[in-house]
C-alpha atoms as an extended CHARMM CRD file, in Angstrom:
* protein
*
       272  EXT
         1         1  UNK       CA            -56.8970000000      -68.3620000000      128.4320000000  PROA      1               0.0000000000
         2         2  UNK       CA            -55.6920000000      -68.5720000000      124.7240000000  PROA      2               0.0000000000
         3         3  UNK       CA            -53.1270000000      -65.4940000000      124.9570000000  PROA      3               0.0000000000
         4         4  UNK       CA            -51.0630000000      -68.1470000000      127.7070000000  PROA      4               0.0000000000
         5         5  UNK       CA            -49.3180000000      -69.8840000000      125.1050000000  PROA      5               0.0000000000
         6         6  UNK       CA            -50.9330000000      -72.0640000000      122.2220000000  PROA      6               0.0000000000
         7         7  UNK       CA            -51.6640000000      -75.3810000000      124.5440000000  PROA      7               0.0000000000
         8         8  UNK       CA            -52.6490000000      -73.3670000000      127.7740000000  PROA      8               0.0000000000
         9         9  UNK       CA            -56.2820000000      -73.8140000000      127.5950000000  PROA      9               0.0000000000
        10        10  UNK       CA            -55.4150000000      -77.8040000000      126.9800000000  PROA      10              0.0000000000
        11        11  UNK       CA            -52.4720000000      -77.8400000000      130.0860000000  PROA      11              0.0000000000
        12        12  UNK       CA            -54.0420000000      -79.3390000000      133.5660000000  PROA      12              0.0000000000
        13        13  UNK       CA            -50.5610000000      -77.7920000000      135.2930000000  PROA      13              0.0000000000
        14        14  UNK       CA            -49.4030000000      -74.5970000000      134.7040000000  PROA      14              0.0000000000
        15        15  UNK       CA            -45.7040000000      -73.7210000000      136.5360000000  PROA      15              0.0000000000
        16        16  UNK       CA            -44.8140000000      -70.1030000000      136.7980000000  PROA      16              0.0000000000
        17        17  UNK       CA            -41.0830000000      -68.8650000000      138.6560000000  PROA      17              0.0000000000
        18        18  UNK       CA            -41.1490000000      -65.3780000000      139.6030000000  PROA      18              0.0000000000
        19        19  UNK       CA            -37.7940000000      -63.9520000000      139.7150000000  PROA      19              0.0000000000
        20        20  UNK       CA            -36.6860000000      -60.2850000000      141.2710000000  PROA      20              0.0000000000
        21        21  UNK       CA            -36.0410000000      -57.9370000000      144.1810000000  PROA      21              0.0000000000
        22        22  UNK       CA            -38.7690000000      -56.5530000000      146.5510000000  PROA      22              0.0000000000
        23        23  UNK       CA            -41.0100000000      -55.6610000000      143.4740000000  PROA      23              0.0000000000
        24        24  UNK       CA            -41.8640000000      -59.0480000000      142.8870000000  PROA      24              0.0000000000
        25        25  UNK       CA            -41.1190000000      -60.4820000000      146.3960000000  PROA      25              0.0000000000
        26        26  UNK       CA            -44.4460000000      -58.1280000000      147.3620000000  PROA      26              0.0000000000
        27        27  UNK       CA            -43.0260000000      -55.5700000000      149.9640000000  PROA      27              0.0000000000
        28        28  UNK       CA            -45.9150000000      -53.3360000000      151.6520000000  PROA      28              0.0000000000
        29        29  UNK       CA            -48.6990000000      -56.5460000000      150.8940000000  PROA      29              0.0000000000
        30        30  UNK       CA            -49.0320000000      -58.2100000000      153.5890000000  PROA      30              0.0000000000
        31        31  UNK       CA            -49.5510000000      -61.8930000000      153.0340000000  PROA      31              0.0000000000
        32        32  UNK       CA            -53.2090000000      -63.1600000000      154.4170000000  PROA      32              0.0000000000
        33        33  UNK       CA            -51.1710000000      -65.4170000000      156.3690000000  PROA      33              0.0000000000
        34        34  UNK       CA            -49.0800000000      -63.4100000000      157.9630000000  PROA      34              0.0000000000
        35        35  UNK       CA            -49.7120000000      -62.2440000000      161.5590000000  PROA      35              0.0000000000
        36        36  UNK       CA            -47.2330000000      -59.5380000000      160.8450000000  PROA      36              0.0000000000
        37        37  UNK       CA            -44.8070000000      -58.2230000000      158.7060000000  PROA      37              0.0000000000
        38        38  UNK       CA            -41.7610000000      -58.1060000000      158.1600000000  PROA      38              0.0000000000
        39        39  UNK       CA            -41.8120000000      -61.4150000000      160.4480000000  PROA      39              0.0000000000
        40        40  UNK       CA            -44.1580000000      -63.0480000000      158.2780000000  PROA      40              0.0000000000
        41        41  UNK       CA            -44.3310000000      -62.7530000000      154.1620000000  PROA      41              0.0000000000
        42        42  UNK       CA            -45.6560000000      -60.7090000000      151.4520000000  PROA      42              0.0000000000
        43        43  UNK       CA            -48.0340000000      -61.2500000000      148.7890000000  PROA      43              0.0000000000
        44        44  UNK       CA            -47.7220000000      -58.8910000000      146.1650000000  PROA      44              0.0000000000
        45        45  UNK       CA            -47.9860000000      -59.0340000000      142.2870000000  PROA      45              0.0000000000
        46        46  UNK       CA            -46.6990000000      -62.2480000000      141.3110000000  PROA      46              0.0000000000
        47        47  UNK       CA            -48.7220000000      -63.9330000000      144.0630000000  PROA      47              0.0000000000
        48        48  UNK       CA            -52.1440000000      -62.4400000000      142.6400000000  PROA      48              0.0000000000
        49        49  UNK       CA            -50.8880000000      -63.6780000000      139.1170000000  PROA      49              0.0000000000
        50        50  UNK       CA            -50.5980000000      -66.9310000000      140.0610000000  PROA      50              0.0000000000
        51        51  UNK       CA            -53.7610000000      -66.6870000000      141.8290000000  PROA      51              0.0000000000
        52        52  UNK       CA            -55.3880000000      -65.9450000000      138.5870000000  PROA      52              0.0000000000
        53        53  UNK       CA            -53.6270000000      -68.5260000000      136.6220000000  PROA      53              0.0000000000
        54        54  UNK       CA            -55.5870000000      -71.0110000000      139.1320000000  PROA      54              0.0000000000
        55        55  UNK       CA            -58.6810000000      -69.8870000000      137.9350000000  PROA      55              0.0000000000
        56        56  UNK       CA            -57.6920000000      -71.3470000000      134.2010000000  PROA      56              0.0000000000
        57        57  UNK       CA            -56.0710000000      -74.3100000000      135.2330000000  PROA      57              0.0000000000
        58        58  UNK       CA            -56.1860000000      -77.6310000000      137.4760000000  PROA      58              0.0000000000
        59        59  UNK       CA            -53.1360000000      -76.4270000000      138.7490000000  PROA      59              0.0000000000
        60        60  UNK       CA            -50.3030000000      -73.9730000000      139.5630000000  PROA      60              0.0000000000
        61        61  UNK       CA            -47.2190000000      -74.4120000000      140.8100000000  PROA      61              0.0000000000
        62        62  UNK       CA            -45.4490000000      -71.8150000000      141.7820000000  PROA      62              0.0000000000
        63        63  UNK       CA            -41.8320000000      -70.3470000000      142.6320000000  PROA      63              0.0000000000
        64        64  UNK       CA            -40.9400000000      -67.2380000000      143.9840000000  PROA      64              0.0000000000
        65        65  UNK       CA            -37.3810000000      -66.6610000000      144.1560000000  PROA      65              0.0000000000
        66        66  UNK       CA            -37.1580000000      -62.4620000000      144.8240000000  PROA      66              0.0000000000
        67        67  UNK       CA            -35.2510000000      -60.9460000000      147.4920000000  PROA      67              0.0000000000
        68        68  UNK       CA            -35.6830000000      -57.8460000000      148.5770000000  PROA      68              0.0000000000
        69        69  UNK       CA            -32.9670000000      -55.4030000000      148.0330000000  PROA      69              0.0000000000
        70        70  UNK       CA            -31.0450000000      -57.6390000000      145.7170000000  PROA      70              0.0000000000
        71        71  UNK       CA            -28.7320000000      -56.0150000000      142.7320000000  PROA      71              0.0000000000
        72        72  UNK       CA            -28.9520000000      -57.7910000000      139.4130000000  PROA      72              0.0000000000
        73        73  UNK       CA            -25.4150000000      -59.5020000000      139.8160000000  PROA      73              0.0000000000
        74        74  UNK       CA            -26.8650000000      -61.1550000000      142.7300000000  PROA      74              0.0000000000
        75        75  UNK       CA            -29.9350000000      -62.0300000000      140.7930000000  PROA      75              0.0000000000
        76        76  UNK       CA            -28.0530000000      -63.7330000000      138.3490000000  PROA      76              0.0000000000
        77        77  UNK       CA            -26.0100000000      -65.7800000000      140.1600000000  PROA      77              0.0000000000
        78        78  UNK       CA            -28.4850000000      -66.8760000000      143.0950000000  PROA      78              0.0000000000
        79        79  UNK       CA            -31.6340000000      -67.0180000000      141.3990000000  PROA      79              0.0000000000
        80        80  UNK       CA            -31.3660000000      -67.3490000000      137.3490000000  PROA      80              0.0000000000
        81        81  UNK       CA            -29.7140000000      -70.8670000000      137.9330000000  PROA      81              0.0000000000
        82        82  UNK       CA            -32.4760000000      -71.6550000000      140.0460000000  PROA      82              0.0000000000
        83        83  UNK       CA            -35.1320000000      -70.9830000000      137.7710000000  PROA      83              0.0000000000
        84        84  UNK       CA            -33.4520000000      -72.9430000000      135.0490000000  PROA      84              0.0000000000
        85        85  UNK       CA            -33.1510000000      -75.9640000000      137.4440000000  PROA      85              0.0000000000
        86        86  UNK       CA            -36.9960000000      -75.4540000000      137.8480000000  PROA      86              0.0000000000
        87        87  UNK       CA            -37.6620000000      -75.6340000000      134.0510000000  PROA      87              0.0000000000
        88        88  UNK       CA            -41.1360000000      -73.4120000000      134.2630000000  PROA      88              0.0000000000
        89        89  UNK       CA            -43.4180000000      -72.9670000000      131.6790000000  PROA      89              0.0000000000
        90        90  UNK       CA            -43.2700000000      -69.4890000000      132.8540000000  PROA      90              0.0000000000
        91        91  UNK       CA            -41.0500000000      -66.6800000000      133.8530000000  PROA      91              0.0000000000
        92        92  UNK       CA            -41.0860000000      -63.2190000000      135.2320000000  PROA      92              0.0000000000
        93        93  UNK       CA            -38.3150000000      -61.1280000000      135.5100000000  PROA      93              0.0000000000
        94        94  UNK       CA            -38.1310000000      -57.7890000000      136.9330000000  PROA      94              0.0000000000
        95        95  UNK       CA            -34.5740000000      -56.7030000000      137.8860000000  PROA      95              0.0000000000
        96        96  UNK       CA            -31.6930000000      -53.9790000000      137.6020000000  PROA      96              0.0000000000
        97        97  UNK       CA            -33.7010000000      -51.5300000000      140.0030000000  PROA      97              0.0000000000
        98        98  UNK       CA            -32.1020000000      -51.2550000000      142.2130000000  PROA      98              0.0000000000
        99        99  UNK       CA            -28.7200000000      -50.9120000000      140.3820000000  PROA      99              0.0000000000
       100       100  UNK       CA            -30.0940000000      -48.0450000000      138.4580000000  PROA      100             0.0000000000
       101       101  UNK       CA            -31.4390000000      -45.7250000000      141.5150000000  PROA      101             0.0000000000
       102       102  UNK       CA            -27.7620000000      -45.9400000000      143.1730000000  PROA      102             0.0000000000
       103       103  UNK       CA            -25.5140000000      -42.9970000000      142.2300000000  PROA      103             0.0000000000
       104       104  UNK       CA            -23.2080000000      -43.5440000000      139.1520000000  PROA      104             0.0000000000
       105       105  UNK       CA            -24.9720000000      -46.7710000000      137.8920000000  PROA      105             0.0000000000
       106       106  UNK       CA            -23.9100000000      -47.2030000000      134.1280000000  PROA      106             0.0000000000
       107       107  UNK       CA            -27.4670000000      -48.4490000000      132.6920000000  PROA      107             0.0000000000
       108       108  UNK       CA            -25.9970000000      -49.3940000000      129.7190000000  PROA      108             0.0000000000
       109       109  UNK       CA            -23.9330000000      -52.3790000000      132.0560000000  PROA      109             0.0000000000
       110       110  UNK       CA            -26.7770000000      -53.1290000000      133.7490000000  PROA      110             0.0000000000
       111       111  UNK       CA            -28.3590000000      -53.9520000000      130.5110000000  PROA      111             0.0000000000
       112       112  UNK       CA            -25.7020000000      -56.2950000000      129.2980000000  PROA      112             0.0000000000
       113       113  UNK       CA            -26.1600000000      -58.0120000000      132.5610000000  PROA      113             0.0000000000
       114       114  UNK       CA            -30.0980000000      -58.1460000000      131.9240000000  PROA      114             0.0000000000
       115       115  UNK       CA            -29.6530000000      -59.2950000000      128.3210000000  PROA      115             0.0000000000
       116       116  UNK       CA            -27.0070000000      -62.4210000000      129.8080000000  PROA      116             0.0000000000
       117       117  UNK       CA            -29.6570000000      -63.5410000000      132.1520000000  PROA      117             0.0000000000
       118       118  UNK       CA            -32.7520000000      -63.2810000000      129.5280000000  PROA      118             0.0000000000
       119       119  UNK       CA            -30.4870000000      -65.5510000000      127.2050000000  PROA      119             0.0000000000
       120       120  UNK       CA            -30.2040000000      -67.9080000000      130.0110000000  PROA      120             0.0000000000
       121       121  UNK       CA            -33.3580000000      -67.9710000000      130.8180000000  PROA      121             0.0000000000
       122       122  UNK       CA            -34.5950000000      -68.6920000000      127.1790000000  PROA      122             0.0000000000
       123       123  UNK       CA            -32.8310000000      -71.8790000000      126.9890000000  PROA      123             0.0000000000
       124       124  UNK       CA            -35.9630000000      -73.5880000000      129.2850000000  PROA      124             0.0000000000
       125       125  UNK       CA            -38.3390000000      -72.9640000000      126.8410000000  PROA      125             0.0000000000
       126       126  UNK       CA            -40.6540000000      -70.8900000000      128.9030000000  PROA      126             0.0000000000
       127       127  UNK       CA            -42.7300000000      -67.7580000000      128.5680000000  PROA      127             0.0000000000
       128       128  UNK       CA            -40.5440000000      -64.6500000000      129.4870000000  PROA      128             0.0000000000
       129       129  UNK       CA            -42.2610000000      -61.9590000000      130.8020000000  PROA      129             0.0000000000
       130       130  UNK       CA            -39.9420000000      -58.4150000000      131.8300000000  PROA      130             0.0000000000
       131       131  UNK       CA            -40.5950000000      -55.1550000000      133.4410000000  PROA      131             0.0000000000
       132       132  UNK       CA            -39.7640000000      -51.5320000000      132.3180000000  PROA      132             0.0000000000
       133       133  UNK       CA            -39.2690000000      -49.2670000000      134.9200000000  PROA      133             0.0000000000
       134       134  UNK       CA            -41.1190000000      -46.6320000000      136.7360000000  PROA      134             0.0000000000
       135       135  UNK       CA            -42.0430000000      -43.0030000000      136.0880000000  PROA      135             0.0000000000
       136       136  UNK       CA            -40.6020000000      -41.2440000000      138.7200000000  PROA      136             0.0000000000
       137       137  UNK       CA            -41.8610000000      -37.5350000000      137.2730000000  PROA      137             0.0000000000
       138       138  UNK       CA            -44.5250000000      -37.6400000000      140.0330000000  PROA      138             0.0000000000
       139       139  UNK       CA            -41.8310000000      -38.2510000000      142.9330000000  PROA      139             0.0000000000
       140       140  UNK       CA            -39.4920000000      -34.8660000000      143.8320000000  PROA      140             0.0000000000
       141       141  UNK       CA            -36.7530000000      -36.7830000000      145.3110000000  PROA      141             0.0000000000
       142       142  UNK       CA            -36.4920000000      -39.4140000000      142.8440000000  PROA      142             0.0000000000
       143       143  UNK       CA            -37.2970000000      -36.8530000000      139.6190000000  PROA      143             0.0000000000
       144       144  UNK       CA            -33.5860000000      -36.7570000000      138.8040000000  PROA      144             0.0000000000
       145       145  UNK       CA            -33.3620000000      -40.3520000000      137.8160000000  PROA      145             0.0000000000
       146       146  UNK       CA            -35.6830000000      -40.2460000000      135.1100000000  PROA      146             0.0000000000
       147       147  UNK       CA            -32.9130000000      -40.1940000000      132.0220000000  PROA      147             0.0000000000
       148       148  UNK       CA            -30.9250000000      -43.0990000000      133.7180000000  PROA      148             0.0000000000
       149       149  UNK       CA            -34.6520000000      -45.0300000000      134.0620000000  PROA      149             0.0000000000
       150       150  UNK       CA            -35.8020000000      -44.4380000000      130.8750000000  PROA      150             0.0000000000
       151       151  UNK       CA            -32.4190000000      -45.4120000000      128.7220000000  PROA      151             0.0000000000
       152       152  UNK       CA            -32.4580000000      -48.6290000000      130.6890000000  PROA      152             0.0000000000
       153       153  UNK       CA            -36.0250000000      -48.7910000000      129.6040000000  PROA      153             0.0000000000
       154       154  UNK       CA            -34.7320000000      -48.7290000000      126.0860000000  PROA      154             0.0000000000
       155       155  UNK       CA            -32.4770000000      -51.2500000000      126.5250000000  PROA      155             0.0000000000
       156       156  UNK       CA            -35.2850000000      -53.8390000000      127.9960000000  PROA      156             0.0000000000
       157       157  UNK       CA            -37.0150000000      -53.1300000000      124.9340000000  PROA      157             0.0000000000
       158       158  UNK       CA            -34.6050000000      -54.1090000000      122.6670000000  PROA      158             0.0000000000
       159       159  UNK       CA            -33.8320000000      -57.1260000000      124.3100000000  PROA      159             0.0000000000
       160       160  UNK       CA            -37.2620000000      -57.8980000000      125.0500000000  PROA      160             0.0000000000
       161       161  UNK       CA            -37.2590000000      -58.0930000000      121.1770000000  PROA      161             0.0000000000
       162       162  UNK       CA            -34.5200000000      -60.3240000000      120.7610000000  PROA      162             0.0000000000
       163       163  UNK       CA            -35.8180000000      -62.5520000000      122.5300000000  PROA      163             0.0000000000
       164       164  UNK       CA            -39.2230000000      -62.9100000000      122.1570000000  PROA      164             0.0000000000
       165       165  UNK       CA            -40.2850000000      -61.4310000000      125.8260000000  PROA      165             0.0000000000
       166       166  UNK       CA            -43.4850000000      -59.8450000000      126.4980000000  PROA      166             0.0000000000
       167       167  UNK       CA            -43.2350000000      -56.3990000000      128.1630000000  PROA      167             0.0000000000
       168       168  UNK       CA            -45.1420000000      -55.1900000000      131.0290000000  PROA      168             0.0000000000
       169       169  UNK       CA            -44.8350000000      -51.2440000000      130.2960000000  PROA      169             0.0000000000
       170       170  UNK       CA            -44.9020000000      -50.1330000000      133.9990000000  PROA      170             0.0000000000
       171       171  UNK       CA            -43.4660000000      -46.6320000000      132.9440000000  PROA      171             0.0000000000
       172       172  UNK       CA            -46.8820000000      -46.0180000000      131.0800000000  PROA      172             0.0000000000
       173       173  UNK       CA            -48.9810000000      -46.9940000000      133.6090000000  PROA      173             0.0000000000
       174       174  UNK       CA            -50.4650000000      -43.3150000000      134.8880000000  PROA      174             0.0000000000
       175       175  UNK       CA            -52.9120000000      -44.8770000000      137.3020000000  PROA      175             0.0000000000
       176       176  UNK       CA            -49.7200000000      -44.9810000000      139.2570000000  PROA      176             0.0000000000
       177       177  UNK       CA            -49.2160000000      -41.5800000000      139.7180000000  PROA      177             0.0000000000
       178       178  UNK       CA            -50.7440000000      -41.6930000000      142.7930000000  PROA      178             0.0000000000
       179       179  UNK       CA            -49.8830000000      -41.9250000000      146.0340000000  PROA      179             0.0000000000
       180       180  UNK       CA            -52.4730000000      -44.1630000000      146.8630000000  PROA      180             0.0000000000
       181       181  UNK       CA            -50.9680000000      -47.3040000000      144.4870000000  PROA      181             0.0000000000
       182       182  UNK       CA            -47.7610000000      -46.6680000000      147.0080000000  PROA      182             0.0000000000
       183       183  UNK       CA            -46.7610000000      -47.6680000000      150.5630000000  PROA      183             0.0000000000
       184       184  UNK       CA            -45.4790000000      -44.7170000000      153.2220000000  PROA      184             0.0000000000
       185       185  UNK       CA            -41.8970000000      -45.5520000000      152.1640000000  PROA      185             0.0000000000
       186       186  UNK       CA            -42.7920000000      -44.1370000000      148.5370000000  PROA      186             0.0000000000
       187       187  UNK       CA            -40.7680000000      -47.0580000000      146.5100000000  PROA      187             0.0000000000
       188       188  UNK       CA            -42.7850000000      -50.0480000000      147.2890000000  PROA      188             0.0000000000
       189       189  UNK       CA            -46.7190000000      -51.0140000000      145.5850000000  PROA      189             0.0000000000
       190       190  UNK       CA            -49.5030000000      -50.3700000000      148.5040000000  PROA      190             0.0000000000
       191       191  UNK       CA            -51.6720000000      -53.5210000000      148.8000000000  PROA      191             0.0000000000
       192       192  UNK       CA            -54.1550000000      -51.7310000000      145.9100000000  PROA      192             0.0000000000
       193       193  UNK       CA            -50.5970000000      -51.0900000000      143.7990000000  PROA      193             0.0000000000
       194       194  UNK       CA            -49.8190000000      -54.5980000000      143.7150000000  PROA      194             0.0000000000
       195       195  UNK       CA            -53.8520000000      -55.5990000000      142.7810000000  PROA      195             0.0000000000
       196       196  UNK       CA            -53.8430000000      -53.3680000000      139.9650000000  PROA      196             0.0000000000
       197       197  UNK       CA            -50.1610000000      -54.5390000000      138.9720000000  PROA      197             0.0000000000
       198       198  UNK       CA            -51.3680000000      -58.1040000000      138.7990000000  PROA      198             0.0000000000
       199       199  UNK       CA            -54.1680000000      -57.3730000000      136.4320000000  PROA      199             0.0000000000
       200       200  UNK       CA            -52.0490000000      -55.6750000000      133.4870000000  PROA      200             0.0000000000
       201       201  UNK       CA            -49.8210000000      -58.4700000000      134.1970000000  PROA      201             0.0000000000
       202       202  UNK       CA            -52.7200000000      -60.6470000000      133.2290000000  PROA      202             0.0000000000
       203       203  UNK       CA            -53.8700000000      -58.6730000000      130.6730000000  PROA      203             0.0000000000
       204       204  UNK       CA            -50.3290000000      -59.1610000000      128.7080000000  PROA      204             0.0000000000
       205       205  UNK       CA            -50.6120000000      -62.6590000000      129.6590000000  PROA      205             0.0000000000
       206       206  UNK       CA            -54.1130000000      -63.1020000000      127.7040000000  PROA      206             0.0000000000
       207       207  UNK       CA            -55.0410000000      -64.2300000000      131.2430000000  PROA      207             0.0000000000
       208       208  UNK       CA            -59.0010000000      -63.1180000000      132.3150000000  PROA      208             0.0000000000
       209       209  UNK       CA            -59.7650000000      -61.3200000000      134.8680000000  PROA      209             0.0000000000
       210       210  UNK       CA            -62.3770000000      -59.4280000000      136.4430000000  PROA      210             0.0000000000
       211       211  UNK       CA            -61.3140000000      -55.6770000000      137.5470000000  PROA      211             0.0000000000
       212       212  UNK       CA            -59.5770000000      -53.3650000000      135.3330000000  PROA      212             0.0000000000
       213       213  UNK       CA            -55.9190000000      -52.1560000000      136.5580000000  PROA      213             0.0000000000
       214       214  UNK       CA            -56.8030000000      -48.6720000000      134.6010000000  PROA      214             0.0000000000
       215       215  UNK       CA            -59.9610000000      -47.7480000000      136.7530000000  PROA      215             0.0000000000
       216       216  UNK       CA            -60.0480000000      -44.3950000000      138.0380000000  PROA      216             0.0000000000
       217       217  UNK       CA            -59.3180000000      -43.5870000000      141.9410000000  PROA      217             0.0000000000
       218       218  UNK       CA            -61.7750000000      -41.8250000000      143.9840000000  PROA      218             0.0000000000
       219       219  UNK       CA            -61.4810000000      -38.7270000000      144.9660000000  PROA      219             0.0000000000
       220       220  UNK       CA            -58.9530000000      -37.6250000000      147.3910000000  PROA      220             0.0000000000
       221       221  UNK       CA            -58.9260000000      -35.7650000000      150.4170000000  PROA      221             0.0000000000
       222       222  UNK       CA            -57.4370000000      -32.4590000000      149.6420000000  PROA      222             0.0000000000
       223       223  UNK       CA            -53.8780000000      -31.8890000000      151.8500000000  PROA      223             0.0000000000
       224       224  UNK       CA            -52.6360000000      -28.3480000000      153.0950000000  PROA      224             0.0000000000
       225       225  UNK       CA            -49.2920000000      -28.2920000000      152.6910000000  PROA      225             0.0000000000
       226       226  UNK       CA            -48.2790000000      -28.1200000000      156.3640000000  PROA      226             0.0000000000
       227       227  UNK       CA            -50.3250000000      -32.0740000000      156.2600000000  PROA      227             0.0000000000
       228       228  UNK       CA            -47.4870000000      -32.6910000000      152.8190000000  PROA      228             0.0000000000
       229       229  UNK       CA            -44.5120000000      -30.9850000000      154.6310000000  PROA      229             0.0000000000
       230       230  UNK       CA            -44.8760000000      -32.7620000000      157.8140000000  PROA      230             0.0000000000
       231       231  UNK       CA            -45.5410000000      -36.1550000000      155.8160000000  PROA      231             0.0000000000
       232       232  UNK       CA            -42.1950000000      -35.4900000000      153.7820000000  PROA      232             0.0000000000
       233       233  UNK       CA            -40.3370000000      -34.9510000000      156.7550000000  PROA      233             0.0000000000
       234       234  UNK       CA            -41.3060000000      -38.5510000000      158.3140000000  PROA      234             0.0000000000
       235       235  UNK       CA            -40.8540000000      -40.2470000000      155.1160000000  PROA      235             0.0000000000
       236       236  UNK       CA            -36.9640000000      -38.4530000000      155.4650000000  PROA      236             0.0000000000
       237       237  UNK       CA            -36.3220000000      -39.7210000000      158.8660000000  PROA      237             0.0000000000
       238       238  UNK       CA            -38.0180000000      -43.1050000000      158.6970000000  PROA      238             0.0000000000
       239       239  UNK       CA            -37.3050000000      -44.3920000000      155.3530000000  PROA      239             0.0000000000
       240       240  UNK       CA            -34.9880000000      -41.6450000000      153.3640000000  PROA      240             0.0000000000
       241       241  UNK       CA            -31.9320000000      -41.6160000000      155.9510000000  PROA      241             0.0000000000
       242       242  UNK       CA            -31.8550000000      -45.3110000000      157.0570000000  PROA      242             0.0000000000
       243       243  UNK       CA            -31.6650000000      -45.6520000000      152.8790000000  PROA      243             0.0000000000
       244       244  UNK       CA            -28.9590000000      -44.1070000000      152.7250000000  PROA      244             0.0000000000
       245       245  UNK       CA            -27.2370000000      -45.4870000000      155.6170000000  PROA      245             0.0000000000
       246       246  UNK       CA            -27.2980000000      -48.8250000000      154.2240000000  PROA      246             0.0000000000
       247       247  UNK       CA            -25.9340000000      -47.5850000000      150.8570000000  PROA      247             0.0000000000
       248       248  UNK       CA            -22.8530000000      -46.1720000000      152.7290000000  PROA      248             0.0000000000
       249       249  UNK       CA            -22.4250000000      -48.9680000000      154.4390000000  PROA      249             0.0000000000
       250       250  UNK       CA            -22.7010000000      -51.8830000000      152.0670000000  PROA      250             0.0000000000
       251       251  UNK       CA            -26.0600000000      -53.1370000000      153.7290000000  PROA      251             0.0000000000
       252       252  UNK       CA            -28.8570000000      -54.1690000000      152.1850000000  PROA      252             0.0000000000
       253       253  UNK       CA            -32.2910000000      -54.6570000000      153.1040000000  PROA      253             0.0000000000
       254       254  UNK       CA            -32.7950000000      -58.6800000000      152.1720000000  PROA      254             0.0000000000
       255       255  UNK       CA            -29.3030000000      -59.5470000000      153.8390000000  PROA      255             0.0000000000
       256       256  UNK       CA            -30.1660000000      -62.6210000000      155.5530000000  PROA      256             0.0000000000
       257       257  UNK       CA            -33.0760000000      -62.8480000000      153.9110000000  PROA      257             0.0000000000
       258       258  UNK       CA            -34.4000000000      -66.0000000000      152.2570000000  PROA      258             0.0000000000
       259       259  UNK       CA            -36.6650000000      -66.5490000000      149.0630000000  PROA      259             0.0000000000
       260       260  UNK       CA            -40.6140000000      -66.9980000000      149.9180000000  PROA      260             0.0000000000
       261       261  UNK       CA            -41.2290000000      -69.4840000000      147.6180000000  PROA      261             0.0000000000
       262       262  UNK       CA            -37.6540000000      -71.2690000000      147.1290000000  PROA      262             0.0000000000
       263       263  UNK       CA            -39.3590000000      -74.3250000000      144.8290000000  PROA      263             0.0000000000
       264       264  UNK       CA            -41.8630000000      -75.2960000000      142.6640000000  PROA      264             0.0000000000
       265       265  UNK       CA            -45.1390000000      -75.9270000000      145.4190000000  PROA      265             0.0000000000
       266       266  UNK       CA            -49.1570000000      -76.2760000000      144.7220000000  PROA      266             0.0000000000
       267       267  UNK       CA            -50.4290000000      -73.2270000000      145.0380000000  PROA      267             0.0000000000
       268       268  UNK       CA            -53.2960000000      -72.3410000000      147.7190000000  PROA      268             0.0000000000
       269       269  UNK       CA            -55.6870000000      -69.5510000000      146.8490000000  PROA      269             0.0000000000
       270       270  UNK       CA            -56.1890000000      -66.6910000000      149.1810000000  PROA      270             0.0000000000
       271       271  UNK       CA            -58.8630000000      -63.9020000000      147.9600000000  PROA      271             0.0000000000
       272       272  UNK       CA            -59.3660000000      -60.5150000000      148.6250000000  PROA      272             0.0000000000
């Protein structure tokens, strides 16, 4: 595992804080655990990472501090202090989503606020890892945002730079042009999303891995379009309009929601 920092082949305990909204808190994979969900927890991304950091080392310990829904002020202030306290060796950090998909979201402030908590961050020493955010070209609704996704892209890049991050380029991941790496609600990774998301998260780790996040799907069913049409209207009615609800009326999806993963604990393996 030599691309996990110089002395990770050597280290007999790896820790490893996960930090986000419900990218990295695993919506739409259900944990193996979990009778059901939402009453029980997700998996997800992060999760599999860890899972394959096991393979390297004695040991993982792992935090996952994500919350569904959350903004990136609220990421700041209720889980960057946290993963300071936890003094990792390392970090992900995927956040400002959900800021930039609301209407009249200023990317360039939610950068400065991204920037603030990778500076923070830093001080503990560990391994940053960050996130650019999705294509939506392949989406209808969501095609407008594109300009507002990419200059925030941009701006994770530069900062990335500044402070020595690695990148995980999810806007150039094509694979994920399909609807098959998403769940019914269109914004969240499928089960297979999040499998494939964890292995080019290894890969920019140095971590090994068998699979290959890039390999081609099989060949899909053709649709009609009355099949699409009636699809898109179920996806507006069951997903689209209670969205929007809770944007008009301050909601959010994680209120009263807790983190999965709130400290530091020896992870178990569960395979696929």
């Amino acid at each position: 595992m030599s691309g996990f920092g110089t002395d990770a082949a050597q280290q007999d305990i790896i820790s490893y804080v996960a930090l986000g909204d419900s990218f990295t808190e695993g919506m739409s994979d259900p944990h193996p655990d979990s009778d059901s969900v939402p009453n029980g927890r997700y998996r997800g991304w992060a999760d599999r990472v860890a899972e394959h950091l096991a393979d390297h080392v004695a040991e993982v310990r792992y935090a996952n501090l994500a919350v569904r829904g959350k903004l990136i002020d609220q990421i700041i202030a209720e889980q960057v202090p946290r993963a300071v306290e936890l003094a990792p060796d390392l970090i992900t950090l995927c956040a400002g989503g959900n800021d930039i998909i609301r209407p009249g979201c200023d990317p360039d402030a939610a950068a400065v606020a991204f920037a603030g908590a990778v500076e923070e961050l830093s001080r503990t020493g560990a391994r940053i890892v960050v996130f650019t955010g999705f294509d939506t070209n392949w989406q209808p609704v969501m095609r407008h945002m594109r300009g507002r996704i990419a200059t925030y892209n941009m701006h994770l890049r530069a900062i990335a730079d500044r402070y020595g991050c690695d990148v995980v380029d999810v806007w150039s991941m094509r694979i994920l042009d399909d609807a098959r790496a998403w769940s019914w609600d269109r914004l969240h990774l499928s089960p297979e999303g999040h499998r494939r998301m964890a292995l080019r998260v290894c890969e920019v780790l140095g971590v090994p891995v068998e699979g290959d996040w890039k390999e081609p799907w099989p060949t899909a069913r053709p649709r009609d379009w009355r099949e699409a049409r009636q699809e898109d209207l179920y996806w507006a009615r069951e997903f689209l309009v209670p969205w929007i609800g809770r944007r008009l009326t301050g909601r959010s999806s994680g209120d009263n929601v807790s983190p999965k993963r709130p400290s530091l604990e020896t992870l178990r393996l569960h395979r696929d």
